[in-house]
C-alpha positions in Angstrom: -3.6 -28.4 -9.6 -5.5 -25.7 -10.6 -4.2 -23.5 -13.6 -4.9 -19.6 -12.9 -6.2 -18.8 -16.3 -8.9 -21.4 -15.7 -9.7 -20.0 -11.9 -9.9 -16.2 -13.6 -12.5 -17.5 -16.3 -14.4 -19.2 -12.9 -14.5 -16.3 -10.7 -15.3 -14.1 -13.8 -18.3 -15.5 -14.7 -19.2 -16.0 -11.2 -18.9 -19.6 -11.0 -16.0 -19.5 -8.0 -16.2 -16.7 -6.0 -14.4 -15.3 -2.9 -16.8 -13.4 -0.6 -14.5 -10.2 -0.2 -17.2 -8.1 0.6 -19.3 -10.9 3.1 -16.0 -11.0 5.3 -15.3 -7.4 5.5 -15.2 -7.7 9.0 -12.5 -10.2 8.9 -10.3 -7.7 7.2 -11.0 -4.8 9.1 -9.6 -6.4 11.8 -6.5 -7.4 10.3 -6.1 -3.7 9.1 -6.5 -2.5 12.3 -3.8 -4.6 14.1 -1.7 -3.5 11.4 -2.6 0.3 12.5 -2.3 -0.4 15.7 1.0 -1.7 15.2 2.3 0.8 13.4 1.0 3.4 15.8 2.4 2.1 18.7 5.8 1.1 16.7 5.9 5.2 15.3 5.2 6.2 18.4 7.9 4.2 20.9 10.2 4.4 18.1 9.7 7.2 15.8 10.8 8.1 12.3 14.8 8.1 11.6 14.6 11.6 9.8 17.5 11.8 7.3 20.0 14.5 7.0 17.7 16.4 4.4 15.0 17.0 7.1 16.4 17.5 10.3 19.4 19.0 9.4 22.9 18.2 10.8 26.3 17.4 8.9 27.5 14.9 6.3 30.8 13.7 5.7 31.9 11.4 2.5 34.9 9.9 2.5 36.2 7.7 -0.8 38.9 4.8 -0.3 39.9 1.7 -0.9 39.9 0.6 2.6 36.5 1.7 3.5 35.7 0.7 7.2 32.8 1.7 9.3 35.5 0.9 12.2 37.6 3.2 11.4 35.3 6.0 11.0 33.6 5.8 13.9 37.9 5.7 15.5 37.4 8.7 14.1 34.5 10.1 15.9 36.0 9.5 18.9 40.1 10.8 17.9 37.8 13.9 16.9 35.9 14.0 20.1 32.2 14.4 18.3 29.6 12.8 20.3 26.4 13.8 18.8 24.1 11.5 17.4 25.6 9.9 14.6 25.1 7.7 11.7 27.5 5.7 9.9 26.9 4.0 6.2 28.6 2.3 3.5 27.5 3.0 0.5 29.2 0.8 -2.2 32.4 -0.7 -1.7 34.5 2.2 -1.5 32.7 5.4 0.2 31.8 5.7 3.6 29.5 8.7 4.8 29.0 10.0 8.3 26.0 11.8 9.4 26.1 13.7 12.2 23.9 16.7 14.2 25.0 20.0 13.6 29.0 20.7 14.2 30.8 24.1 14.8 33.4 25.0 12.6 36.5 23.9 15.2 34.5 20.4 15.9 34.2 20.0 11.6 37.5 21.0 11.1 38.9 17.9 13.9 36.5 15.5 12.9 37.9 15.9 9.1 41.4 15.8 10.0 40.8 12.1 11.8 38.7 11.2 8.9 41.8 12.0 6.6 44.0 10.5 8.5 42.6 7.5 9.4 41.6 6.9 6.3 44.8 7.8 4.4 43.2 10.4 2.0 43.3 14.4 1.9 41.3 16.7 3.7 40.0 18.3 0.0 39.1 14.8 -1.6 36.3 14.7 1.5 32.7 15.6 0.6 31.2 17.8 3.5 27.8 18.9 3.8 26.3 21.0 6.0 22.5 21.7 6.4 20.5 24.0 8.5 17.7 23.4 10.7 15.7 25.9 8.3 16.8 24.0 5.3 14.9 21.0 6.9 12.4 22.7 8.1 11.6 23.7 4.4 12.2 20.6 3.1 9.8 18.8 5.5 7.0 21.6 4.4 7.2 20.9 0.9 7.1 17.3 1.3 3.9 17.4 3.3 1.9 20.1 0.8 2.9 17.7 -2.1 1.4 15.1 -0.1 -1.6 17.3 0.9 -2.0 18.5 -2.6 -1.9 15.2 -4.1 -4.6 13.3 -2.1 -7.1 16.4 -2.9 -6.4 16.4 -6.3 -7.1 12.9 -6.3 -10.2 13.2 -4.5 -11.3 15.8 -6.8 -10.8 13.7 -9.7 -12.2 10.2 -8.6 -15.4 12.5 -7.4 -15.8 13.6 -10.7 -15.1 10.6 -12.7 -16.9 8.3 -10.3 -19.0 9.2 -7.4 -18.2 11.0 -3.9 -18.3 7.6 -2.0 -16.1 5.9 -4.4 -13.5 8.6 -3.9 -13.8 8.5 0.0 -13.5 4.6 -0.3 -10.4 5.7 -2.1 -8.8 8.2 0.1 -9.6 6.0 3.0 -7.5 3.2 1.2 -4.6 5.1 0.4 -4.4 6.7 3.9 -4.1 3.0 5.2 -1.4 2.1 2.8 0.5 5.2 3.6 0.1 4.5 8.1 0.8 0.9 7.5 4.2 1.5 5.3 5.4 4.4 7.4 4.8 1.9 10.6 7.2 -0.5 9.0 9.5 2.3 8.1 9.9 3.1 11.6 10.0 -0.6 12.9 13.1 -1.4 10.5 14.9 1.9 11.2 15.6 3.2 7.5 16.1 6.9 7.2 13.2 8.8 5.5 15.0 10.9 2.8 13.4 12.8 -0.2 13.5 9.4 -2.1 11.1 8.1 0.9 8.9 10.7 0.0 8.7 9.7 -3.8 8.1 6.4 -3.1 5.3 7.4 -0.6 3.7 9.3 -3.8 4.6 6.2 -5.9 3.0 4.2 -4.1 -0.2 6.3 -3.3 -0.4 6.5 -7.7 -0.2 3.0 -7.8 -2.9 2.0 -4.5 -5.2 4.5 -6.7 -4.5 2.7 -9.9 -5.6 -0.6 -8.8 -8.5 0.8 -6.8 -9.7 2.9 -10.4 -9.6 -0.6 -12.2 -11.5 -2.3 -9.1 -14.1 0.6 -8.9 -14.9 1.0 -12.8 -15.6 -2.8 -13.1 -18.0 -2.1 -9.9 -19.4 0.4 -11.6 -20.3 -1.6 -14.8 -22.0 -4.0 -12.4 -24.2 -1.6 -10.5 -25.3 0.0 -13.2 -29.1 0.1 -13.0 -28.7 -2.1 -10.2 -31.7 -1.0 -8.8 -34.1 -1.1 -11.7 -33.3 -4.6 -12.6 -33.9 -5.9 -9.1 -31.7 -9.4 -9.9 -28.7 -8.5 -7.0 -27.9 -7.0 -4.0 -25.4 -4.3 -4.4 -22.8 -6.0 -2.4 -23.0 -9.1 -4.4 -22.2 -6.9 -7.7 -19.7 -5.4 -5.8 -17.9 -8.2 -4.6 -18.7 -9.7 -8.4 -16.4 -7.3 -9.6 -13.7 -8.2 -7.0 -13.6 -11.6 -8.5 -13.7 -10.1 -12.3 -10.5 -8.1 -11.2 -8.4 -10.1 -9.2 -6.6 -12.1 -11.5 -5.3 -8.6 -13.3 -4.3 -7.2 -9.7 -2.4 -10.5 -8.5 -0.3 -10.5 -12.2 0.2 -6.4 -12.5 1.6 -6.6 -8.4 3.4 -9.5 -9.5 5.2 -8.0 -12.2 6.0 -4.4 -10.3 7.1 -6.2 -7.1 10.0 -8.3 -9.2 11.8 -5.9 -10.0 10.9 -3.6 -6.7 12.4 -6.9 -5.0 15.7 -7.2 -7.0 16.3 -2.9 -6.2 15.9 -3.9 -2.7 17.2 -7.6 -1.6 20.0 -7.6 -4.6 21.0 -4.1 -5.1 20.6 -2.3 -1.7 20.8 -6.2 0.2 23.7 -8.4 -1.7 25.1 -5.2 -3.6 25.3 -2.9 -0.8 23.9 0.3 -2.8 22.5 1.9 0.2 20.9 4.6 -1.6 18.7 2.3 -2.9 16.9 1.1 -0.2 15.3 4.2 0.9 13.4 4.2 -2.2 12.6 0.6 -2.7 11.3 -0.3 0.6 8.5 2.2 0.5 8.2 0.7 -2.9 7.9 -2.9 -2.1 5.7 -2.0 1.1 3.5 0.0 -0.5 2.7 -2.0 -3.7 1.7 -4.9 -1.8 -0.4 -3.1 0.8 -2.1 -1.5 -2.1 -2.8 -4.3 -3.7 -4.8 -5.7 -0.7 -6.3 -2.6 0.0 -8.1 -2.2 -3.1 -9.3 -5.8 -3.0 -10.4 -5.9 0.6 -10.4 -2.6 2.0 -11.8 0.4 -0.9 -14.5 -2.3 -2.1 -16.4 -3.6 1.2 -15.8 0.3 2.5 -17.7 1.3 -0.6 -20.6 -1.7 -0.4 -21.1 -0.4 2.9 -21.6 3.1 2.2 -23.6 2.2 -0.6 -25.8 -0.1 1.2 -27.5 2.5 3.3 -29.0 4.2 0.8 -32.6 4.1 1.0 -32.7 2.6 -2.6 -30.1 0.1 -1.8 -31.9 -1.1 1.3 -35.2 -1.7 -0.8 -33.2 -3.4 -3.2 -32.0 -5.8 -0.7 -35.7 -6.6 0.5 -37.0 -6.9 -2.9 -34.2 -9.3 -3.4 -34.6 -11.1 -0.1 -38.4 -11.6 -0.5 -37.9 -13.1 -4.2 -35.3 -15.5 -2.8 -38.3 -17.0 -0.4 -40.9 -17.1 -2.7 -41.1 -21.0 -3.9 -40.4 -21.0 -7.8 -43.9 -21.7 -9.3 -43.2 -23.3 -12.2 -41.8 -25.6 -10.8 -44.2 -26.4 -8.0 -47.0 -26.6 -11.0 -44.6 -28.6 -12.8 -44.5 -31.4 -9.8 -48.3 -31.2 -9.3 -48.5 -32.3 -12.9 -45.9 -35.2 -13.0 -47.8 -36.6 -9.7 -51.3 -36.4 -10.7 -54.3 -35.7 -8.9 -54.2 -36.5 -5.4 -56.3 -40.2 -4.2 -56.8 -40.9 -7.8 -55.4 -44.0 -8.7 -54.0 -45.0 -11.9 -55.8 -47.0 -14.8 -54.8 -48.2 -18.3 -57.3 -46.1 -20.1 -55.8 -47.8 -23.2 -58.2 -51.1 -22.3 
């Protein structure tokens, strides 16, 4: 069995290698069925916007005999029948989200609810928020979003080059479709915390895309002077260099990312958690793979139309089919000239 350490030190000095670059195709396709997917998935099924963003009514109730039976008895003794959504959140609150109520159908639906549930009408917590409130929400949401994915740009431009950063962008765009798409195939709620683990995860796609792209960088560098490599073969060089770091850094963020969301929110029942970790646990693993096999080979290609890149790869080319001729001179000497035999000139 192979040990990793001794793999990395392979595939760092070039002795393994996995041609991430070479079968680029391979994971474009892969990418786009996931796309697709996610497409068709947001589009029969759509989003399950929380509270916070469509606006509606929330009502909290705290017991010791929480039941999502016996609020939803309560729905009906109340006669609400809007859309609604009923949660446990530990094991002794229950909260009830429904679409915007009048005052009379508010006032019913928390009289059942204290009944029902044995408490007082002041002990429950009740929420009401507008369709404007959402509509703001929603709005800042999406300019933070905005906002962050040009300052981003700006600064991997700068730092790097323009194609590095559109290599980049493109990346964290795919993380962001492909986690959304599962979003709306599992039916969680997207809440404010869904939105800061969207951002979370975009940072952390980025980070491992920098660390990919500034060891690609120190490859390339006066690439084309030295002639020795194709620019996708320094490329995907650097792939191998960094893909021992990216495997152990996911690793180590998806542990605990995994214990928020199959212990706490799973086993524990903390609903509030899942929100958050979900996006969390999505997006670090798509990012992972994205800056391996998506922001690299998007970059090689860009790269290889250069003018310079494409002379680089025919300079290369043509010195790989030229015969070595040292050695060839080497073997004309160790056979000897040709129809001559061999004496003893010793005698």
């Amino acid at each position: 069995m192979l040990k990793l350490s001794g793999l990395g030190g392979r595939l760092y000095r070039g002795e393994t290698s996995i041609d991430f670059v070479g079968k680029r195709k391979i994971w474009y396709s892969f990418s786009s069925l996931l796309i697709l997917a996610s497409a068709f998935t947001l589009f029969t099924q759509g989003l399950h916007l929380g509270i916070e963003f469509k606006g509606g009514s929330s009502f909290t109730v705290t017991t010791n005999n929480a039941s999502i039976e016996t609020a939803k008895q309560s729905l009906l003794d109340s006669q609400v029948t809007s859309q609604n959504i009923i949660q446990k959140v530990g094991n002794d609150k229950i909260r009830i989200q429904t679409d915007t109520l009048t005052s009379l159908q508010q006032t019913s639906l928390e009289a059942a609810l204290a009944k029902n549930f044995n408490v007082s009408i002041e002990s429950i917590d009740s929420q009401i928020i507008g369709p404007s409130w959402g509509e703001e929400i929603t709005r800042k949401a999406l300019y933070g979003l905005f906002g962050f994915l040009l300052v981003v740009m700006l600064y991997l431009a700068m730092t790097f080059e323009a194609k590095m950063a559109i290599s980049a962008i493109i990346a964290v765009i795919h993380d962001v479709v492909i986690t959304v798409g599962i979003y709306a195939l599992v039916g969680f709620e997207v809440t404010p915390a869904t939105i800061i683990g969207f951002l979370t995860i975009l940072g952390y796609s980025l980070y491992d895309t920098v660390v990919v792209f500034d060891k690609v960088r120190e490859n390339t560098k006066s690439i084309a002077a030295s002639g020795k490599t194709t620019y996708s073969k320094a490329a995907n060089l650097a792939v191998n260099q960094t893909i021992v770091r990216s495997f152990n850094t996911s690793l180590v963020a998806l542990l605990p990312v995994g214990s928020i969301l199959f212990v706490g929110a799973g086993l524990l029942g903390a609903g509030t958690l899942k929100d958050l970790s979900l996006a969390l646990f999505i997006g670090l693993a798509t990012g992972t793979y994205s800056s391996l096999c998506i922001a690299t080979p998007i970059l090689a290609a860009l790269r290889e139309r250069e003018p310079a890149m494409q002379a680089l790869r025919k300079r290369v080319g043509n010195r790989s089919d030229k015969p070595n001729t040292a050695s060839t001179v080497q073997e004309k000497v160790d056979r000897g000239p040709r129809n001559q035999p061999k004496r003893d000139r010793r005698r």
